[in-house]
N, C-alpha and C positions, 0 to 999 in steps of 0.2 A: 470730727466731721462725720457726720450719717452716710454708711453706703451708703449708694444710688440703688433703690429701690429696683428690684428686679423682676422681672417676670413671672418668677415662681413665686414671690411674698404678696404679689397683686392676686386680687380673686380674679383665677385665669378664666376669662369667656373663652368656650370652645371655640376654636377658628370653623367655621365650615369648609373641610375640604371640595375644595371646587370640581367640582362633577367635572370631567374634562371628557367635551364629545370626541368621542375616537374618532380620529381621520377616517370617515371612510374611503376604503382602497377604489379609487375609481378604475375600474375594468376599459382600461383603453380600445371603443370600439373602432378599429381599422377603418378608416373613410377608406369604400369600395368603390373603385370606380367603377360606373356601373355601366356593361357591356353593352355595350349600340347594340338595339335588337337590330340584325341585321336584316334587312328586306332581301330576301334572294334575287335576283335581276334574272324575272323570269322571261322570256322572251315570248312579246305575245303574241299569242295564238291567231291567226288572221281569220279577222270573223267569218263564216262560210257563206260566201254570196251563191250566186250564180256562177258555174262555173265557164268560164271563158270557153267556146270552140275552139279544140285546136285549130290553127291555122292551115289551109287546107295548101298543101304545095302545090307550087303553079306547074300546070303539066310541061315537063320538060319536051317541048320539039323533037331533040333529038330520040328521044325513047319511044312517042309515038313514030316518026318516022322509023325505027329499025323495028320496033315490035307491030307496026301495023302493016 
């Protein structure tokens, strides 16, 4: 009975070693959560109208009576 013919007595075709793409190392970028641009709570400024006359105090009685 004929050995089973083997590998090495066939005319070996070279295998092509399979190019094997390198993992590339993916660089885990940190999801940032991104800062509320924070609006200062600026308190606003009251637009300059006219300014109000102070209110003129009603002449007290008693102060003209002792100073007059």
């Amino acid at each position: 009975m004929p050995a089973p013919a083997t590998s090495s007595s066939r005319t070996s075709v070279p295998r092509p070693t399979p190019t094997r793409t390198p993992t590339p190392t993916r660089t885990r970028t940190p999801t940032l959560t991104p800062t509320p641009t924070r609006t200062p709570t600026r308190t606003p400024t009251p637009t300059p109208g006219p300014t109000p006359a102070p209110p003129v105090p009603a002449a007290d009685p008693i102060v003209l009576l002792v100073g007059g």
